[in-house]
HTML snippet that shows the backbone in 3Dmol.js (N, CA, C, O; Angstrom):
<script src="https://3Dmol.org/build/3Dmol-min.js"></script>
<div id="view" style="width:600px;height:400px;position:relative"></div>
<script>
const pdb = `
ATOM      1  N   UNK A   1      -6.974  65.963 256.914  1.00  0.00           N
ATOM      2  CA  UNK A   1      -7.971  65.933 255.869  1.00  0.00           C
ATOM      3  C   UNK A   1      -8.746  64.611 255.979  1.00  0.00           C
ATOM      4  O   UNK A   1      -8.174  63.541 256.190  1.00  0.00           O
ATOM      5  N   UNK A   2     -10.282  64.754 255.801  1.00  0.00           N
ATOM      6  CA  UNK A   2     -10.849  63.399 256.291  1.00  0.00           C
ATOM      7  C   UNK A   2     -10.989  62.523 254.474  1.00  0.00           C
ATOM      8  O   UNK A   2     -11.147  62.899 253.312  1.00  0.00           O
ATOM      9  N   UNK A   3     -10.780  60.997 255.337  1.00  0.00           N
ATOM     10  CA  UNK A   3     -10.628  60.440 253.565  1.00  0.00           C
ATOM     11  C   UNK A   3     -12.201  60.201 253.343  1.00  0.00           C
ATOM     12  O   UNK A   3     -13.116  60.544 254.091  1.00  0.00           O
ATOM     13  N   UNK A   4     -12.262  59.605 252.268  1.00  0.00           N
ATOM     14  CA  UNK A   4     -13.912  59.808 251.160  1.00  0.00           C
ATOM     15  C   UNK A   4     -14.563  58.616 251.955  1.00  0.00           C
ATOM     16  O   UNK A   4     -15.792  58.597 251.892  1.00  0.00           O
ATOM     17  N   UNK A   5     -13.907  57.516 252.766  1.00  0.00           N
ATOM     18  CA  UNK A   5     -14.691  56.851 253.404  1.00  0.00           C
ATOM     19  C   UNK A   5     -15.678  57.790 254.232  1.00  0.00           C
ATOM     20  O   UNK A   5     -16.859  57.980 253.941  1.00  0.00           O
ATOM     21  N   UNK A   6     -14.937  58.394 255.406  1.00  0.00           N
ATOM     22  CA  UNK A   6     -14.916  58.957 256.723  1.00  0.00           C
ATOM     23  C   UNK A   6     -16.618  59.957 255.995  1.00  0.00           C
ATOM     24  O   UNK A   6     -17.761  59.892 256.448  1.00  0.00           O
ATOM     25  N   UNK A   7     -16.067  60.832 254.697  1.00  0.00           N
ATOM     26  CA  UNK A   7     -16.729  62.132 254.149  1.00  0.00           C
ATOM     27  C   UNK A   7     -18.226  61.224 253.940  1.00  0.00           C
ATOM     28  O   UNK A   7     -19.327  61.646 254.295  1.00  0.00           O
ATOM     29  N   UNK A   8     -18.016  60.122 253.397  1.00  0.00           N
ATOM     30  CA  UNK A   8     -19.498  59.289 253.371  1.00  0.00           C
ATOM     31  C   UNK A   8     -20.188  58.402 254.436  1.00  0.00           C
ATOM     32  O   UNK A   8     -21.279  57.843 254.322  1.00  0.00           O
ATOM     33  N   UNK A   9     -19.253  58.380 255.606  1.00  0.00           N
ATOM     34  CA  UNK A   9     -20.139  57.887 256.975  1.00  0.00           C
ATOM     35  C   UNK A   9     -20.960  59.190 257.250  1.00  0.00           C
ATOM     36  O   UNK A   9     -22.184  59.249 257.361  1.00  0.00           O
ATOM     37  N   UNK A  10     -19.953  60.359 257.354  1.00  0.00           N
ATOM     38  CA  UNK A  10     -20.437  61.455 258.002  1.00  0.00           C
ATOM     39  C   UNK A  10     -21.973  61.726 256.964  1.00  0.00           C
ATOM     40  O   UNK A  10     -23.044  61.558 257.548  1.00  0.00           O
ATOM     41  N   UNK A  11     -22.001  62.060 255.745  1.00  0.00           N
ATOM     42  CA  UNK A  11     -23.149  62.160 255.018  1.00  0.00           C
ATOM     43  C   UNK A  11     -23.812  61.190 255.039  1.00  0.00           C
ATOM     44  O   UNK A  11     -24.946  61.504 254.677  1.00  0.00           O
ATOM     45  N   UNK A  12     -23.728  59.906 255.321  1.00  0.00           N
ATOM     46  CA  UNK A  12     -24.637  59.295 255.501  1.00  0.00           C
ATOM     47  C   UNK A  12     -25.743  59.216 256.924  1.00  0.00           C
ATOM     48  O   UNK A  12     -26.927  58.899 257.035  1.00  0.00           O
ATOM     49  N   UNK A  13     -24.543  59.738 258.034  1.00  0.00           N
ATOM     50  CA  UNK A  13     -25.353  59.681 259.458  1.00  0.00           C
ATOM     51  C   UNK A  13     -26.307  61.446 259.373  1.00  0.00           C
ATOM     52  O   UNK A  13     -27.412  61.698 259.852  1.00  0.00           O
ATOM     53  N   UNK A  14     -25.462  62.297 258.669  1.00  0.00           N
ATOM     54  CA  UNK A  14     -26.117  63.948 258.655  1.00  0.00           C
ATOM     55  C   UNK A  14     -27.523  63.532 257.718  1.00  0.00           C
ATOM     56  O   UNK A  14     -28.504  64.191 258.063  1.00  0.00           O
ATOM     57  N   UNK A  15     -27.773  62.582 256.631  1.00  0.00           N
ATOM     58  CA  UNK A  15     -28.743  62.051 256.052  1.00  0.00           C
ATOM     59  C   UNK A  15     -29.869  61.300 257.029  1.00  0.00           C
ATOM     60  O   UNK A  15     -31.083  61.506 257.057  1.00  0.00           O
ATOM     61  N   UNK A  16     -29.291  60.616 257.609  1.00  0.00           N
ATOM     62  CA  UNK A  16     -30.479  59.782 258.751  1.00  0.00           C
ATOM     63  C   UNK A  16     -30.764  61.282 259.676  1.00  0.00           C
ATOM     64  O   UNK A  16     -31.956  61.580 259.618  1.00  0.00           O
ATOM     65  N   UNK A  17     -29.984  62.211 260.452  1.00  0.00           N
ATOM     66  CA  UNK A  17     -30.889  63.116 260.966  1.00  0.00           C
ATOM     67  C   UNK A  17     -31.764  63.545 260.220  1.00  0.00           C
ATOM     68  O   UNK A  17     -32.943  63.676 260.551  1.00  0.00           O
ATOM     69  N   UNK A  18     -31.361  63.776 259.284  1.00  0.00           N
ATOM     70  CA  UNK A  18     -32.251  64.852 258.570  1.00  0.00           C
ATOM     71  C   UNK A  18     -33.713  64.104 257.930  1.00  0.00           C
ATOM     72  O   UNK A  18     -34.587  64.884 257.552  1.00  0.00           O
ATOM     73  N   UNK A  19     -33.919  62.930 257.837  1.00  0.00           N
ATOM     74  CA  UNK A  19     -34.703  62.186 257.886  1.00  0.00           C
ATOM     75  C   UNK A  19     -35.603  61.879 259.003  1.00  0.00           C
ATOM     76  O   UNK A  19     -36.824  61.879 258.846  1.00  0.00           O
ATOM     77  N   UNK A  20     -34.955  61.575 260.300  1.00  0.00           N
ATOM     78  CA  UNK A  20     -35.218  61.644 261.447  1.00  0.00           C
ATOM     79  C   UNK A  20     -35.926  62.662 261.821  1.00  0.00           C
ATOM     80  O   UNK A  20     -36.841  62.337 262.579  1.00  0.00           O
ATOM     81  N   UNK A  21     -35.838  64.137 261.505  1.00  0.00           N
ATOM     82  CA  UNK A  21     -36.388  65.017 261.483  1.00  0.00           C
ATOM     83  C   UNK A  21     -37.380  65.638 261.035  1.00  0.00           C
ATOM     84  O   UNK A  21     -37.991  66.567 261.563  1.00  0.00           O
ATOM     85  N   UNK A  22     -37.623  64.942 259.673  1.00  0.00           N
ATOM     86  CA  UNK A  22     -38.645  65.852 259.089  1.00  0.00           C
ATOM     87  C   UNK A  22     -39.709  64.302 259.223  1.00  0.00           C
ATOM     88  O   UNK A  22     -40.823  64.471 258.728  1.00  0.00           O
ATOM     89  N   UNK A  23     -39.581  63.575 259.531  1.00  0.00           N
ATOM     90  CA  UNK A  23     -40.814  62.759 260.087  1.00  0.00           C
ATOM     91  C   UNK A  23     -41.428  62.902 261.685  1.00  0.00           C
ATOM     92  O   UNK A  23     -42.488  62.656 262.260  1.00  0.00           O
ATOM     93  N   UNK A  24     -40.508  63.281 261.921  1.00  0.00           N
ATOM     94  CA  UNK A  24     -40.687  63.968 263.620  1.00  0.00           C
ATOM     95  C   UNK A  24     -41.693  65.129 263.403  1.00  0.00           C
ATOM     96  O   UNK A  24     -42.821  65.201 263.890  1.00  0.00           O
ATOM     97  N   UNK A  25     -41.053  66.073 262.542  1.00  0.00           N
ATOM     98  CA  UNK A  25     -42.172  67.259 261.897  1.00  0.00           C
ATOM     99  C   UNK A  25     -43.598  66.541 261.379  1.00  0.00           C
ATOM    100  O   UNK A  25     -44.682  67.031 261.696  1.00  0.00           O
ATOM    101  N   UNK A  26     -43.498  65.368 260.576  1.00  0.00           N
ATOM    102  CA  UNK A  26     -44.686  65.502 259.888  1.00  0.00           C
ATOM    103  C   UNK A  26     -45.564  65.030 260.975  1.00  0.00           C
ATOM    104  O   UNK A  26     -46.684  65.541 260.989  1.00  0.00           O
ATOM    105  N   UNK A  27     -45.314  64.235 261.810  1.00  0.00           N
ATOM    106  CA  UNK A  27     -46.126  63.697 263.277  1.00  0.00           C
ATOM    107  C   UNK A  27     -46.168  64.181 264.001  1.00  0.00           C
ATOM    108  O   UNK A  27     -46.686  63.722 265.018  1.00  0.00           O
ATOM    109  N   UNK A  28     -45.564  65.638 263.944  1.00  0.00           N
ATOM    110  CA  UNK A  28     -46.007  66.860 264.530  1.00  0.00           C
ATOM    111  C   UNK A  28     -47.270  67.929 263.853  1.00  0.00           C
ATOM    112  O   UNK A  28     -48.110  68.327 264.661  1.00  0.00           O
ATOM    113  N   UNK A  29     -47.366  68.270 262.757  1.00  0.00           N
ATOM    114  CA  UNK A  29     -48.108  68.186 261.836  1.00  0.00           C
ATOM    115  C   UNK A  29     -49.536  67.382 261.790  1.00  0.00           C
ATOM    116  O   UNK A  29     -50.668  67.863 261.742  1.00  0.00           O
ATOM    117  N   UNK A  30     -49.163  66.115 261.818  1.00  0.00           N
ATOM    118  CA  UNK A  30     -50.873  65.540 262.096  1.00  0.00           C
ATOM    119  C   UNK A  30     -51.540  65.567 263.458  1.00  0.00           C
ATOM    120  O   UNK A  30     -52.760  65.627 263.617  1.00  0.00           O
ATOM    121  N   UNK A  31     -50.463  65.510 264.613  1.00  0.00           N
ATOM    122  CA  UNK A  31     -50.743  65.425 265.736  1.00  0.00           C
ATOM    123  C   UNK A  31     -51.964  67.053 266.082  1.00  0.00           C
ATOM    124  O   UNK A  31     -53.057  67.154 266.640  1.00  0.00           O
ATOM    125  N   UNK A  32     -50.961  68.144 265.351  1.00  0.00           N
ATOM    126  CA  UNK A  32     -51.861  69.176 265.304  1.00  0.00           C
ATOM    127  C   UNK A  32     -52.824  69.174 264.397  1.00  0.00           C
ATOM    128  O   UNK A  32     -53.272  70.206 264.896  1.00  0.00           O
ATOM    129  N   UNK A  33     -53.383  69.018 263.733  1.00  0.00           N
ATOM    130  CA  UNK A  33     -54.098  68.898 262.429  1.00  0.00           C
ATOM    131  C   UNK A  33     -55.387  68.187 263.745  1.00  0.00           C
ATOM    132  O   UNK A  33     -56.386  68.810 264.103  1.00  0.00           O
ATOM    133  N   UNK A  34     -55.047  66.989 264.181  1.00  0.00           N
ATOM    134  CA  UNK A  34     -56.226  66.421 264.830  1.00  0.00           C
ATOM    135  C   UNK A  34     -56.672  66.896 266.171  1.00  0.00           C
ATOM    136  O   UNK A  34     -57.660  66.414 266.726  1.00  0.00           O
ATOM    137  N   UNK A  35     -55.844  67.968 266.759  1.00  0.00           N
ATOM    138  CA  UNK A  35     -56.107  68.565 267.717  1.00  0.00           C
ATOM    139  C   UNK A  35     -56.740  69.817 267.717  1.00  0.00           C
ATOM    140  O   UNK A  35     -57.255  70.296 268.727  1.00  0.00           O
ATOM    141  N   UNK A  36     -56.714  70.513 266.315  1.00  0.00           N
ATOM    142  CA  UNK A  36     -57.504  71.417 265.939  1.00  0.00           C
ATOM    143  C   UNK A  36     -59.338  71.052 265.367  1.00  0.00           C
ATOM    144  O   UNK A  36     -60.488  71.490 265.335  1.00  0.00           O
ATOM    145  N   UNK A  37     -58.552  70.065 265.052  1.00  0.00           N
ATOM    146  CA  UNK A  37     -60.223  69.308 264.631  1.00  0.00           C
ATOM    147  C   UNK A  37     -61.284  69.068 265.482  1.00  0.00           C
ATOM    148  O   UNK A  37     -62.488  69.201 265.263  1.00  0.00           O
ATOM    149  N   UNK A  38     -60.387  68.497 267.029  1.00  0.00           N
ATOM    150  CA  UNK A  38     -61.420  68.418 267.929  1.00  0.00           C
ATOM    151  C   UNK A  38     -61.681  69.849 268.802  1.00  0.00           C
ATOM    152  O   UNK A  38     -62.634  69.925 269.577  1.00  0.00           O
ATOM    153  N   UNK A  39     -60.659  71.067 268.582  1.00  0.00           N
ATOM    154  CA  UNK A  39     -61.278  71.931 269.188  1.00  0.00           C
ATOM    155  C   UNK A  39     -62.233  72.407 268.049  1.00  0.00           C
ATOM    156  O   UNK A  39     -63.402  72.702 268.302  1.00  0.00           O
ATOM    157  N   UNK A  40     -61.804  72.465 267.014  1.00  0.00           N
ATOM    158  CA  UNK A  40     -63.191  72.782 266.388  1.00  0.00           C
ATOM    159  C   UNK A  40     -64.400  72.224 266.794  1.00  0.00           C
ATOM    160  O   UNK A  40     -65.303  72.945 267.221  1.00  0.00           O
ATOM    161  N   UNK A  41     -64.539  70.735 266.687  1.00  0.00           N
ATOM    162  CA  UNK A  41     -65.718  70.208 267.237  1.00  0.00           C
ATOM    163  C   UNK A  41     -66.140  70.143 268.347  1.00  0.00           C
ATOM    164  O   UNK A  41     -67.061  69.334 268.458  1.00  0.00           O
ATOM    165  N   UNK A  42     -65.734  70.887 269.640  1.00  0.00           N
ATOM    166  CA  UNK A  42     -66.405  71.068 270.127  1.00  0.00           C
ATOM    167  C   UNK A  42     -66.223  72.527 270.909  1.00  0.00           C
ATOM    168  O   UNK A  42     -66.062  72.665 272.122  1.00  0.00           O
ATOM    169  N   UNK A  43     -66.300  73.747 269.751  1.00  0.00           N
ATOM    170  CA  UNK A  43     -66.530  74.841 270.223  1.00  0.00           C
ATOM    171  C   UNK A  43     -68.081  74.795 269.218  1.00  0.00           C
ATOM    172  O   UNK A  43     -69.018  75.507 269.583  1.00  0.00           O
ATOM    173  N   UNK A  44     -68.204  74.029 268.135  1.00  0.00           N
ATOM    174  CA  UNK A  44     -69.488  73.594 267.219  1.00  0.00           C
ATOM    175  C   UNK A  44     -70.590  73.258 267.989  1.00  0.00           C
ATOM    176  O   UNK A  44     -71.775  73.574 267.893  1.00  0.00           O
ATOM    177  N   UNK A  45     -69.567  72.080 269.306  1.00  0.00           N
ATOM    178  CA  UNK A  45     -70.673  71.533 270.144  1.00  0.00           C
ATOM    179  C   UNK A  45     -71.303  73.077 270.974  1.00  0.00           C
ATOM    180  O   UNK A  45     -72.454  73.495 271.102  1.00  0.00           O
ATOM    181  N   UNK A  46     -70.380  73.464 271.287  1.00  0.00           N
ATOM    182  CA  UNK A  46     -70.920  74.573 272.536  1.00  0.00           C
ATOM    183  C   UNK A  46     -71.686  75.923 271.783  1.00  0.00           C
ATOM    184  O   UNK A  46     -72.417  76.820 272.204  1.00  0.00           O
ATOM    185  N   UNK A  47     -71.280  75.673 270.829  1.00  0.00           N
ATOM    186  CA  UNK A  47     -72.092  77.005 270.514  1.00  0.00           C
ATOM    187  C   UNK A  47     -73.468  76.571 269.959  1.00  0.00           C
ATOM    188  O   UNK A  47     -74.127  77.535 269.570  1.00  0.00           O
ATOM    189  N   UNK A  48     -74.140  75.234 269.806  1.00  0.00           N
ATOM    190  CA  UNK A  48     -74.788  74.316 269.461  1.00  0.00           C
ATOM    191  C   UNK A  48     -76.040  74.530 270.885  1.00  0.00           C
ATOM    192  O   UNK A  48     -77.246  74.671 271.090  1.00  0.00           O
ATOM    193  N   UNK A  49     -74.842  74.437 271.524  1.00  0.00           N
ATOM    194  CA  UNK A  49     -75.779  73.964 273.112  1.00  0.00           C
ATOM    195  C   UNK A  49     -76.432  75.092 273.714  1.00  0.00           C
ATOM    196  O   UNK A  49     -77.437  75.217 274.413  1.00  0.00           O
ATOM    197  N   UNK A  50     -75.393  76.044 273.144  1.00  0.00           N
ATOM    198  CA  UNK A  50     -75.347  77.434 273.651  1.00  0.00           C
ATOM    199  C   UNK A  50     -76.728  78.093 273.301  1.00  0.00           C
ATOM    200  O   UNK A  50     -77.508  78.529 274.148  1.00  0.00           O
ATOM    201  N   UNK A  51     -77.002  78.116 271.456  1.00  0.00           N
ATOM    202  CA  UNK A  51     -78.224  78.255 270.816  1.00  0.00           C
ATOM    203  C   UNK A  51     -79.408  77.724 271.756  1.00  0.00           C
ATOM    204  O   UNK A  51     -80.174  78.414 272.428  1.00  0.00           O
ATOM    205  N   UNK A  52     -79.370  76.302 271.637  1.00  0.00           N
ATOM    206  CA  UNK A  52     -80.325  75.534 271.963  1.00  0.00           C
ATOM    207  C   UNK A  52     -80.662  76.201 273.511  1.00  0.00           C
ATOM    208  O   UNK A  52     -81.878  76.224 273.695  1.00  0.00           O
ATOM    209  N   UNK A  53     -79.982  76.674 274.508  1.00  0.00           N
ATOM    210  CA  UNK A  53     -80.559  77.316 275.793  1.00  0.00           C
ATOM    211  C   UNK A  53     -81.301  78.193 275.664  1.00  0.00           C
ATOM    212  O   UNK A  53     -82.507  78.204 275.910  1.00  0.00           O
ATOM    213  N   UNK A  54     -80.386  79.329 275.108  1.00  0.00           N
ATOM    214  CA  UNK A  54     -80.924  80.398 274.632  1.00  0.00           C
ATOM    215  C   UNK A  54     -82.659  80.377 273.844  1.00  0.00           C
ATOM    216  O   UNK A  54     -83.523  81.189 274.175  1.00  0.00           O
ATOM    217  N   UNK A  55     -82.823  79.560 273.054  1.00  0.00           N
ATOM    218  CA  UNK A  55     -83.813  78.782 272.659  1.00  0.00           C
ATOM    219  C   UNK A  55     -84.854  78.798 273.516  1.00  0.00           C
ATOM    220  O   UNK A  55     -85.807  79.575 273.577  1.00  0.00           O
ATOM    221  N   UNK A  56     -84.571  77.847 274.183  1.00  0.00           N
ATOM    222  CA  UNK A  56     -85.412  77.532 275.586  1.00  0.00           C
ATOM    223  C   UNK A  56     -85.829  78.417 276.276  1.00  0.00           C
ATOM    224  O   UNK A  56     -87.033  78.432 276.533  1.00  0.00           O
ATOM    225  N   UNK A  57     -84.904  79.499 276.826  1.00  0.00           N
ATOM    226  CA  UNK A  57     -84.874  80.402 277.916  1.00  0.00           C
ATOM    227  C   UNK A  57     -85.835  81.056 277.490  1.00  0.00           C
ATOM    228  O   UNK A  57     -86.841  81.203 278.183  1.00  0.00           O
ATOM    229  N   UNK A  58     -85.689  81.722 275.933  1.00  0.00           N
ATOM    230  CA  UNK A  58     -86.534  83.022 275.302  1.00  0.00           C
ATOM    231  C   UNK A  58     -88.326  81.976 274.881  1.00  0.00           C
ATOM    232  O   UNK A  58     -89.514  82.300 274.874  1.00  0.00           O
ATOM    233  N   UNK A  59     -87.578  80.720 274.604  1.00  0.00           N
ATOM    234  CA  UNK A  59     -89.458  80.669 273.736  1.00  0.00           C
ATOM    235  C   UNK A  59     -89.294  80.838 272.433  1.00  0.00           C
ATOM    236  O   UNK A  59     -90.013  80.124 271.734  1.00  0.00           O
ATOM    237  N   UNK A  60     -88.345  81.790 271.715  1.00  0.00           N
ATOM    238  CA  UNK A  60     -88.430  81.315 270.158  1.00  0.00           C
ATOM    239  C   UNK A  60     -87.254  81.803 269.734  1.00  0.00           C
ATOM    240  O   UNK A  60     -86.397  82.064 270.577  1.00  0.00           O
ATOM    241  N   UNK A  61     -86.968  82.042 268.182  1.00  0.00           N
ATOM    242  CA  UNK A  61     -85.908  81.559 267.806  1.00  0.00           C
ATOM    243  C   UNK A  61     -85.009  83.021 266.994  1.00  0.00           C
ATOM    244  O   UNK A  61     -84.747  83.257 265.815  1.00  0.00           O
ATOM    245  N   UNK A  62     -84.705  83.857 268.415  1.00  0.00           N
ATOM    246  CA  UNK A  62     -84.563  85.127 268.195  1.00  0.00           C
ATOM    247  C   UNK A  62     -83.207  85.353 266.872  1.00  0.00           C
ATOM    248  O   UNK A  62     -82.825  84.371 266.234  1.00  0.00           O
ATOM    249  N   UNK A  63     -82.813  86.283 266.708  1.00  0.00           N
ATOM    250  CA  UNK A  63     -81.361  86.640 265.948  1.00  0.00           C
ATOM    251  C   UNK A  63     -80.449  86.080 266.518  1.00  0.00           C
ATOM    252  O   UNK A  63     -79.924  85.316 265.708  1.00  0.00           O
ATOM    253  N   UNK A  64     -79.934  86.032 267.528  1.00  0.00           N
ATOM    254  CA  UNK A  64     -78.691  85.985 268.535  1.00  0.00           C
ATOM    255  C   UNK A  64     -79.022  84.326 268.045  1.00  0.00           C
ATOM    256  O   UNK A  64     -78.294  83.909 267.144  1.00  0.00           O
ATOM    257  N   UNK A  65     -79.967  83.469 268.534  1.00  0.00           N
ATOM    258  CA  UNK A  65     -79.943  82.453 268.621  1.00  0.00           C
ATOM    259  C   UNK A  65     -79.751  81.728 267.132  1.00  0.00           C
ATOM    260  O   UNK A  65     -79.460  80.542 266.978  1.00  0.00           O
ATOM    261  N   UNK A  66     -79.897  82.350 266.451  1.00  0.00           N
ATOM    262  CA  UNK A  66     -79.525  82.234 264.716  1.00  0.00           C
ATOM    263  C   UNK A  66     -78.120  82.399 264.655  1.00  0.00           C
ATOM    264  O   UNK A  66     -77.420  81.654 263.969  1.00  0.00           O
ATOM    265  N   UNK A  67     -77.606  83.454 265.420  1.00  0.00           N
ATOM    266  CA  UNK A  67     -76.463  83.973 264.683  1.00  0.00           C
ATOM    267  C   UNK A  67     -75.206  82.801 265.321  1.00  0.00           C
ATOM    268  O   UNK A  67     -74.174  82.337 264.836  1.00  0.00           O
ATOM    269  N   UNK A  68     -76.022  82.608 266.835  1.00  0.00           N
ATOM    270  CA  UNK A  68     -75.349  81.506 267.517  1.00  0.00           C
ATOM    271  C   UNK A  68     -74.624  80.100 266.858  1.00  0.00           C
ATOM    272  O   UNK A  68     -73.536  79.522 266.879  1.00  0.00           O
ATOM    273  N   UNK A  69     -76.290  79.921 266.122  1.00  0.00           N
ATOM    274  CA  UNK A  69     -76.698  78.117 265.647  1.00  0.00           C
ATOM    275  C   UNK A  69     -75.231  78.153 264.125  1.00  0.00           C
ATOM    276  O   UNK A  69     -74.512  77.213 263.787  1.00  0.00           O
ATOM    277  N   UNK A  70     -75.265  79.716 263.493  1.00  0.00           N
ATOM    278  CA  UNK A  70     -74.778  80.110 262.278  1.00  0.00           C
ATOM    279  C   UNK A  70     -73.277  79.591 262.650  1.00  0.00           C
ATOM    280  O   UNK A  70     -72.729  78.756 261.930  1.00  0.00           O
ATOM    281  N   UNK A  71     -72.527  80.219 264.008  1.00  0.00           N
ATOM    282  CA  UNK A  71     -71.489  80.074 264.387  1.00  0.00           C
ATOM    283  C   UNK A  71     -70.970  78.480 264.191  1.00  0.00           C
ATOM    284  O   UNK A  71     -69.942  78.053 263.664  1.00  0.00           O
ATOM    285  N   UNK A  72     -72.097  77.773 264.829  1.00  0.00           N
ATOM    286  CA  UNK A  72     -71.555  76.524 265.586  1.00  0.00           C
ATOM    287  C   UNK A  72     -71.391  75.903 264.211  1.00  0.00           C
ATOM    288  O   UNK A  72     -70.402  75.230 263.923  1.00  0.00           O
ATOM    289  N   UNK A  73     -72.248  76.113 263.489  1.00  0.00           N
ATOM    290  CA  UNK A  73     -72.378  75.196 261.943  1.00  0.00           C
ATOM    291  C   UNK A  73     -71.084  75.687 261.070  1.00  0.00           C
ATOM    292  O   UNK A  73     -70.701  74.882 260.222  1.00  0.00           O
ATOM    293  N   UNK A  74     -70.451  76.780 261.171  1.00  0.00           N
ATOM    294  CA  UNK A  74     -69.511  77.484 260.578  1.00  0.00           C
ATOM    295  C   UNK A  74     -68.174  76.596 261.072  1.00  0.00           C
ATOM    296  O   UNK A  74     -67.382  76.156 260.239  1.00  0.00           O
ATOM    297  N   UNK A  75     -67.973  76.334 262.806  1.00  0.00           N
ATOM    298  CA  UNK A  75     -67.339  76.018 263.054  1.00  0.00           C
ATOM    299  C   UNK A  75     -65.787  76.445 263.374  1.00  0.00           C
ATOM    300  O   UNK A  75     -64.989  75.606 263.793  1.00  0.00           O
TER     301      UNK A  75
END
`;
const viewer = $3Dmol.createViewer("view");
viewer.addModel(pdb, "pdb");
viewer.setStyle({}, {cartoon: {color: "spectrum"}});
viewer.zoomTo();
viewer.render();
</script>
């Protein structure tokens, strides 16, 4: 039978994992958070650029190229 010392090392070290862990999560968490941000910004960029060719190519500023510009701003 383990004595009440032993029972409070053990809860104290099962406490530091579990700590250990969910900060591991949360910097997992932002790490994604800012990696979604930049694919957002630059599928914004491309569909941005994308418009703007399209633009060019035609001469004016058809539906598609609206619906394009709509996308990128949506994000």
């Amino acid at each position: 039978m383990p004595t009440k010392a032993e029972l409070e090392e053990e809860n104290a070290e099962l406490r530091q994992r579990l700590e250990d862990t969910q900060a591991t999560d949360s910097d997992a968490d932002s790490d994604g958070d800012a990696r979604a941000e930049g694919y957002r910004q630059g599928y914004a960029a491309a569909a941005a650029a994308a418009a703007d060719l399209l633009h060019q190519a035609s001469g004016k500023n058809s539906p598609t190229v609206k619906r394009i510009r709509a996308l990128g701003e949506a994000g």
